[in-house]
Structures are given as structure tokens and as C-alpha cells.
C-alpha positions as CSV (number, residue, x, y, z in Angstrom):
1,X,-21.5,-22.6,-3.8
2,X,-19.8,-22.3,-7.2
3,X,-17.2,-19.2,-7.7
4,X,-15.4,-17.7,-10.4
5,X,-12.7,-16.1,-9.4
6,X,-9.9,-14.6,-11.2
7,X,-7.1,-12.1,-10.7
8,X,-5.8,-9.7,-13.8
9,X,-3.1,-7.5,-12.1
10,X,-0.2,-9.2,-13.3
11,X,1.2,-11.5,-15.8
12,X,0.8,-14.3,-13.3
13,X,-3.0,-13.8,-13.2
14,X,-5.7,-16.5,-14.3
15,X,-9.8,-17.5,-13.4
16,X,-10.4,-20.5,-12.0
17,X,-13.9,-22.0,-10.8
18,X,-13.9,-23.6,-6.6
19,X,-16.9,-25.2,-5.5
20,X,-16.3,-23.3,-1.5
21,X,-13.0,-23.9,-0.9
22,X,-12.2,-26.9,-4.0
23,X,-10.9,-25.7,-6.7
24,X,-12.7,-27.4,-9.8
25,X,-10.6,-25.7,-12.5
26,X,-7.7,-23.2,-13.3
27,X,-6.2,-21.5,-16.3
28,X,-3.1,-19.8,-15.8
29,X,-2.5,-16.6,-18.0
30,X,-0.1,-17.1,-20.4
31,X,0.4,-13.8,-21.8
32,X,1.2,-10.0,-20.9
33,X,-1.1,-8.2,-18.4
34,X,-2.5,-5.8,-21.6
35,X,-4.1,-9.0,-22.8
36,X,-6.2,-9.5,-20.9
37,X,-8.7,-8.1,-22.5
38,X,-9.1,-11.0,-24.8
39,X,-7.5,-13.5,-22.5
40,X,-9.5,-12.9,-19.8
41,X,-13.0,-14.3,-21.2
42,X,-10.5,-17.7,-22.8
43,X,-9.7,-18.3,-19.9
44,X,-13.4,-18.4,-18.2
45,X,-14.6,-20.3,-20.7
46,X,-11.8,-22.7,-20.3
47,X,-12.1,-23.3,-16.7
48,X,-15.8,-23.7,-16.7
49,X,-15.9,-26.8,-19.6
50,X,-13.2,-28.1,-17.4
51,X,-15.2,-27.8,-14.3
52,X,-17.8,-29.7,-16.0
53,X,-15.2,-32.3,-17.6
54,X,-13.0,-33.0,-14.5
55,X,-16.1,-33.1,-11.9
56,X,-19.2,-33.3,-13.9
57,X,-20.2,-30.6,-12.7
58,X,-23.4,-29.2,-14.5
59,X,-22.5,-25.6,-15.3
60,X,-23.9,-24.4,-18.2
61,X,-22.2,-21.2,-18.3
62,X,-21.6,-17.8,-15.9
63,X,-25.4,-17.7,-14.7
64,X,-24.9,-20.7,-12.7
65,X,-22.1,-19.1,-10.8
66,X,-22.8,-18.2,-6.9
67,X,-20.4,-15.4,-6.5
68,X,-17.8,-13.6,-8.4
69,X,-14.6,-12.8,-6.6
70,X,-12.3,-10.5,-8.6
71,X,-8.6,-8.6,-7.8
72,X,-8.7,-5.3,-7.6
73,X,-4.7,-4.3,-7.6
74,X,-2.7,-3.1,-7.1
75,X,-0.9,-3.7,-10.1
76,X,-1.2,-3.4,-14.1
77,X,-3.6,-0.6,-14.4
78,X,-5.2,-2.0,-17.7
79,X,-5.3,-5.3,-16.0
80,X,-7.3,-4.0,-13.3
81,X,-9.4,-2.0,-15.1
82,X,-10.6,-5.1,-17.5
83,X,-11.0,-7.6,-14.5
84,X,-13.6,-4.8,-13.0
85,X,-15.4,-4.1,-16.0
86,X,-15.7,-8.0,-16.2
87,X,-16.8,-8.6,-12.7
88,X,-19.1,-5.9,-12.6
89,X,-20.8,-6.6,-16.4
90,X,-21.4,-10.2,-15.3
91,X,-22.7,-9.5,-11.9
92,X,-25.0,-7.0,-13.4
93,X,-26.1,-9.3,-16.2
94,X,-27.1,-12.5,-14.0
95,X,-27.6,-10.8,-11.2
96,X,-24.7,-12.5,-9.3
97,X,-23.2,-11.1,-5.8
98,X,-19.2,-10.1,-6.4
99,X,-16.6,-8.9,-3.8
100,X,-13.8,-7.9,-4.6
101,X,-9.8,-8.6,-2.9
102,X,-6.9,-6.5,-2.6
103,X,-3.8,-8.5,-4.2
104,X,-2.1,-7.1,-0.8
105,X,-4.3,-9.1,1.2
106,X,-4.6,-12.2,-1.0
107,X,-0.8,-12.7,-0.8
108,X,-0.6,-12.8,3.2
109,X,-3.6,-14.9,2.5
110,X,-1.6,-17.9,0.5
111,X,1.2,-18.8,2.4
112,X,0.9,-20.5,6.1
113,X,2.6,-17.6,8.3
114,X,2.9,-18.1,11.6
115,X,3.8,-14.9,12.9
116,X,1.4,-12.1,14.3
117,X,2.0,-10.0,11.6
118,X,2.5,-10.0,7.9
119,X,3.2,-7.5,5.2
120,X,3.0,-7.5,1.5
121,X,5.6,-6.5,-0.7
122,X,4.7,-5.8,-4.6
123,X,7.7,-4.1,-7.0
124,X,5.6,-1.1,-8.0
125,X,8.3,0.2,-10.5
126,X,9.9,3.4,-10.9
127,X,12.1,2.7,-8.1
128,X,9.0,1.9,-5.2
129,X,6.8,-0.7,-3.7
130,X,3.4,-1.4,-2.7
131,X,3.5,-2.7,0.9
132,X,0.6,-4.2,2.9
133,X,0.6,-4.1,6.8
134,X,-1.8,-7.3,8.4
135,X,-2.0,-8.2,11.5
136,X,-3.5,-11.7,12.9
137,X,-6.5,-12.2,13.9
138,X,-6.8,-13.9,17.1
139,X,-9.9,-15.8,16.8
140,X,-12.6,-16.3,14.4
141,X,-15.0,-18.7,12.6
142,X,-11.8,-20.0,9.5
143,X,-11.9,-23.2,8.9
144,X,-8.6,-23.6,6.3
145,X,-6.2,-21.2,8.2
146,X,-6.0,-17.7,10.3
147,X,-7.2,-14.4,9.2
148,X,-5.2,-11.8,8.5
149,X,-6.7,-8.1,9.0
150,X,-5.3,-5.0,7.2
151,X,-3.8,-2.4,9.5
152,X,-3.9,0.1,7.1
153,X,-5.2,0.6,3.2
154,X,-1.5,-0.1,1.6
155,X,0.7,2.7,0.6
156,X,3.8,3.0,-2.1
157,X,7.5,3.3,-0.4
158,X,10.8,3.8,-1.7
159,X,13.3,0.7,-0.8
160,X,14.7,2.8,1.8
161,X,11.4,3.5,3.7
162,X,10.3,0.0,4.3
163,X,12.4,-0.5,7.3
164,X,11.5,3.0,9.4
165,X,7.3,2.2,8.1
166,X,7.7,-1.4,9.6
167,X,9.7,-0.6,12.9
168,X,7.5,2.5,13.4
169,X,4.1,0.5,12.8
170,X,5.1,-2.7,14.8
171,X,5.4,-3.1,18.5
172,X,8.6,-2.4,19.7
173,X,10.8,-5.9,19.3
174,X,8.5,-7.4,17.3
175,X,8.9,-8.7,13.9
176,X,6.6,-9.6,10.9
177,X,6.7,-12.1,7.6
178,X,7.1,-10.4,4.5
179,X,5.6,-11.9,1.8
180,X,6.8,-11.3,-2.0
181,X,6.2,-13.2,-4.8
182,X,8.4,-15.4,-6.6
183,X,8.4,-13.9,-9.9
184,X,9.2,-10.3,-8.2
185,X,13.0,-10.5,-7.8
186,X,13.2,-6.3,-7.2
187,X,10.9,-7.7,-4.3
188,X,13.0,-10.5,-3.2
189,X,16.1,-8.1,-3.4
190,X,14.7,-6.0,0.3
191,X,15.7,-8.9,2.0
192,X,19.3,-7.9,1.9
193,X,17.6,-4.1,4.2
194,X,16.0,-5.8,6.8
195,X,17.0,-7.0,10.0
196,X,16.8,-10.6,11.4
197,X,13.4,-9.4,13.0
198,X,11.6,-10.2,9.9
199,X,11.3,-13.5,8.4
200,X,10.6,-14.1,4.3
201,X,8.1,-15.7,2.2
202,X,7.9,-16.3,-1.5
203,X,4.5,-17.5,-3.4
204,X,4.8,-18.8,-6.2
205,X,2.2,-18.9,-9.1
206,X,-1.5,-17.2,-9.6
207,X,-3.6,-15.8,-6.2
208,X,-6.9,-17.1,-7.7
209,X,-7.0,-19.5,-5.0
210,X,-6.7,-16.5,-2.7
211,X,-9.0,-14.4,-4.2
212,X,-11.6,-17.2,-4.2
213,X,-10.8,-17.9,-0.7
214,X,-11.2,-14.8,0.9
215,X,-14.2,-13.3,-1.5
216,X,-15.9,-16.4,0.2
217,X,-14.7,-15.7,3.1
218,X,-16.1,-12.4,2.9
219,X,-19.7,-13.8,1.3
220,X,-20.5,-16.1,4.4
221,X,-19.3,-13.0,7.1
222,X,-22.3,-10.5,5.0
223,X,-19.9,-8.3,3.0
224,X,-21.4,-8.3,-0.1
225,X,-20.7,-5.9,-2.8
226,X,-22.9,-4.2,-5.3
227,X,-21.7,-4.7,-8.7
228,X,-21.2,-0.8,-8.9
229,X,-19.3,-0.6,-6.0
230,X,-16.0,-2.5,-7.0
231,X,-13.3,0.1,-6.9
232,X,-9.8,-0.4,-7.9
233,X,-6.8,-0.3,-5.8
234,X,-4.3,1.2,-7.7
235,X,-2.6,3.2,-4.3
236,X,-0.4,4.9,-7.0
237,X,-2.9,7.1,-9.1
238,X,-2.4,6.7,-12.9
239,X,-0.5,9.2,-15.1
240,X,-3.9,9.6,-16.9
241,X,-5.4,11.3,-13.5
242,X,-2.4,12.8,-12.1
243,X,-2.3,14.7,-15.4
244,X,-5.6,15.5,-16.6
245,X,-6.2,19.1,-16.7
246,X,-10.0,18.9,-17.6
């Protein structure tokens, strides 16, 4: 099956075309995350001619596509909001299935962690944090690495909450991996709170290959999306909601 999958939450974003679990092609953004409006559809194009340069692959364009798996935050609200309107015109308009991935859970997803439990750590500015709790899953039809299930739907923590949410949530004497990503050094800077229970870390680069992975994933195990149904993730509601007085 052919996928386009691409993630527009960050800066380090980008689309890239896998044939199941090869990737075929990737364009890294090179840009801001309010670009991505015009970036976004360069970088498609991009990746699909060189799909079909690379590995001859005969792609005409988007309608020969299989599935559509798309990032759905949290992160750059305008980011996100672009990557769903994308995913959700092109599904609509050749009638492909999409499914969209949590950036949470596509970061646990990228690294090989060999603990039973894993959480996510995104700088959410103003002082906070997205975190993601997972836990392992102990068995299960993967054939590149284990799953990791969400414990909970992701929530936004100040610096000095992350330790009481992770001993509180976790069996007692256990520890967990937290995952950051390489270009988040506000992130990276937690490490310094934490006791030796929990080990670190660091991705570096795009989640596309995440995204792909588990939107396949999610495609072979029957949970599809309708195009209408993609929903962001923001976890912190925008200033636009919080102060709309309609």
C-alpha cells in the first residue's frame, strides 16, 4: 500500500511517501511552521516525483495514494490546522481512507525503548509542557517494534508538575523513558528534575516515519477515519476559543 504521510506541527515537519513500512521519499520542511500553507503541497509534490524517480514507482499523483496519515498536534496551531484541512480535502476528493496520529504518540513510537512505559515531552511555551503517558503493550500482531498504548489523552504541566503526574500515574518503584526531541532544549532541560528512575531519549529529525507507521498500523487493525472526523489535538485550547465571546 502506498501512503502519504506528513506531519505540520512544527518546524521539523515534512511529507514523505512509504510503500507499508519503506519509505520511498522524504522532504524535510525547511521553513517556519506558518508556512506551511504553501510548503506543505511543495513538499508532496516533491516526494511523490521522487517516489517515482528513486523506485519507479508509477504514481501519477495523490489519487493513487492508499491512505493518508496526517499529525494532528499538539503543536503550532496554524500548522495543524493546514495539515487537517489538507488531509481531509484530499481524502474527500479521491476518496482515500486517512487516520490521523497524535505527535505524543508518534514520538514514543520512533525511538527503540525498552522500558514498560514511556512518556512524551513537548515544550508547549509559556512556561508548560505537553506530556504523553504510554504504556507497553504486551503482545500483539507488530512486526517492526512494540506498541505503545496511551494511558491517558495528554495534558499541559508546568516544569514542576511532571515529577508528582509521573510518580502518581506509575506503579510504585517503577520508572519510565521520556522521550523529547532533539531540537526541544526547554524539553531536554527536565532532565536536570527527575530522579534516576527515569531514563532519557532524544529524536532527532521529522516523525513522518512515525506517522506513516502507526496510521498503518492503525489501517490493517480497522481504525479507519472518515475524512470529517479528523480532529486536532491541540490539549491547550487556542487564544481564539478561550476568548471568543460570540
Amino acid at each position: 500500500m502506498l501512503i502519504l504521510a506528513f506531519d505540520t506541527t512544527s518546524e521539523v515537519g515534512g511529507a514523505a511517501i512509504f510503500r507499508d513500512h519503506e519509505c520511498l521519499a522524504c522532504v524535510a520542511n525547511d521553513g517556519p511552521a506558518n508556512r506551511y500553507s504553501v510548503s506543505l503541497f511543495c513538499m508532496v509534490d516533491q516526494a511523490i516525483e521522487e517516489a517515482k524517480a528513486r523506485h519507479g514507482v508509477p504514481v501519477r499523483g495523490l489519487a493513487d495514494m492508499g491512505l493518508i496519515a496526517v499529525a494532528t498536534g499538539p503543536g503550532s496551531f496554524t500548522g495543524i490546522r493546514v495539515g487537517l484541512a489538507a488531509a481531509q480535502g484530499w481524502a474527500k476528493a479521491f476518496g482515500l481512507p486517512v487516520r490521523g496520529v497524535s505527535v505524543l504518540e508518534a514520538l514514543v513510537d520512533a525511538p527503540q525503548i525498552r522500558m514498560d512505559w514511556a512518556t512524551s515531552i513537548l515544550d508547549a511555551r509559556r512556561g508548560e509542557f505537553f506530556v504523553g503517558l504510554f504504556y507497553r503493550q504486551p503482545e500483539g500482531d507488530w512486526d517492526y517494534q512494540p506498541c505503545y498504548l496511551p494511558a491517558d489523552e495528554g495534558r499541559l504541566l508546568k516544569p514542576e508538575e511532571l515529577d508528582p503526574f509521573l510518580t502518581s500515574h506509575l506503579p510504585e518503584g517503577v520508572g519510565a523513558t521520556c522521550v523529547v526531541r532533539g531540537h526541544d532544549p526547554a524539553a531536554l532541560a527536565l532532565r536536570e528534575n527527575l530522579s534516576s528512575l527515569f531514563q532519557w531519549q532524544t529524536v532527532t529529525g521529522t516523525l513522518v516515519e512515525a506517522v506513516a507507521r502507526l496510521g498503518f498500523r492503525d489501517y490493517r487493525t480497522g481504525k479507519q477515519q472518515a475524512a470529517s472526523d479528523l480532529d486536532a489535538h491541540y490539549i491547550r485550547r487556542p487564544d481564539a476559543e478561550l476568548y471568543w465571546k460570540g
